[in-house]
Phi, psi and omega in degrees: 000143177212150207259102181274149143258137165334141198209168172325317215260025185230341150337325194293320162306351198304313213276333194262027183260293210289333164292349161272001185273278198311329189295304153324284172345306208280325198283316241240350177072007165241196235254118116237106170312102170348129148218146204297168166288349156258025131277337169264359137329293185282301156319293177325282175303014174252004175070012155261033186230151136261110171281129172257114191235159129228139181053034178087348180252175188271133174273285238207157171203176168198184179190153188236122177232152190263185179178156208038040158090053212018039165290310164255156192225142167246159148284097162244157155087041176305057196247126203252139166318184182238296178325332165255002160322144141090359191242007194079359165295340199288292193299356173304314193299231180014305171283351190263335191291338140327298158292008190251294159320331198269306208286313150295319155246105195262355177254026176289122166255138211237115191233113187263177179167114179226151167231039163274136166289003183266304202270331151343275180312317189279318147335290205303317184317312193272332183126324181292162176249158192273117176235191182290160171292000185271323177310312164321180157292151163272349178335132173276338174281340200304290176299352162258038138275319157340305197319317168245032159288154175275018181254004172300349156273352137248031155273311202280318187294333174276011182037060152061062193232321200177156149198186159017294190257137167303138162251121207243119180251161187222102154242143173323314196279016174283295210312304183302328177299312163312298170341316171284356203261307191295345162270017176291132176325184169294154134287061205298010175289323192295147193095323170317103192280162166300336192268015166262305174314300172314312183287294194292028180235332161259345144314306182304324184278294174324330167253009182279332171303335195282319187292338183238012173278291178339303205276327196268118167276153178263174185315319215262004192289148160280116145342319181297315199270330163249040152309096179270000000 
């Protein structure tokens, strides 16, 4: 099997993509939003999709989109042939069309909505976190694509707050913040109690007295005796 970002020669696949896309939607009876076939047209030859093909047939595809002006990046359209379920393609998918968002908006936090427990896991896998729906782009096209899930109408009864589908988030600067904590030195402290801290502090005083006990002559002491 071999996992492409999306090329011209990859066209050939749109139409059994997108009906399996919409096939899927009607079976599982929640939401993956309809889209035309010159919209995954255009994805495809701008090269913002990854397509899975063998042996000339179509496995798997995904595509990818901005919104706010590229502040935010979506994973969308996420779909496996049903001859290739069940087999690890999806998370194959999913990570290289990830990696394909960081590489291209690598200062992008990169966002899903879903309601698979497969693509859940495969989120959580990746670095995302589950948040509110304010957390998202507010983009007004973002949210009128919504417009041919058949759950938009408890998107809209809900004022864009929740529906159905989990909203899953990847912001960078978690990965960079993390990156810091772990390249911080040692503590060579960590483990320590206070009552270790306590003894060793008093210890340390008890022998710096011993030491300037050591050093002080008493009166009765010879010039000589501290002559070396």
């Amino acid at each position: 099997m071999e996992i492409e970002i999306s090329s011209c020669e990859h066209l050939m696949y749109v139409s059994e993509i997108q009906q399996e896309m919409y096939d899927s939607a009607q079976r599982r009876g929640t939401g993956i939003a309809k889209r035309s076939i010159e919209y995954l047209s255009k994805k495809i030859s701008e090269g913002n999709a990854v397509v899975a093909t063998e042996n000339g047939e179509w496995v798997g595809f995904c595509y990818i989109e901005t919104w706010s002006h590229g502040k935010f990046v979506a994973n969308s359209g996420l779909i496996v042939s049903p001859k290739f379920r069940n087999g690890g393609v999806a998370t194959q998918i999913k990570q290289r069309v990830f990696q394909l968002s960081r590489d291209k908006y690598p200062e992008a936090k990169v966002f899903g909505l879903t309601t698979g427990l497969a693509v859940m896991k495969i989120n959580s896998d990746l670095g995302y976190k589950p948040v509110i729906y304010s957390e998202l782009t507010q983009d007004e096209e973002f949210w009128n694509g919504c417009k041919n899930c058949v759950n938009y109408e408890i998107l809209m009864m809900k004022e864009r707050k929740n529906c159905l589908c989990t909203a899953m988030l990847f912001v960078p600067e978690n990965i960079d913040k993390k990156e810091v904590v772990n390249n911080q030195p040692e503590n060579k402290y960590n483990g320590v109690s206070q009552s270790d801290f306590a003894y060793s502090a008093q210890n340390s005083a008890s022998e710096f007295h011993v030491t300037i006990n050591k050093n002080k002559r008493s009166p009765d002491e010879k010039e000589s005796h501290l002559s070396v």
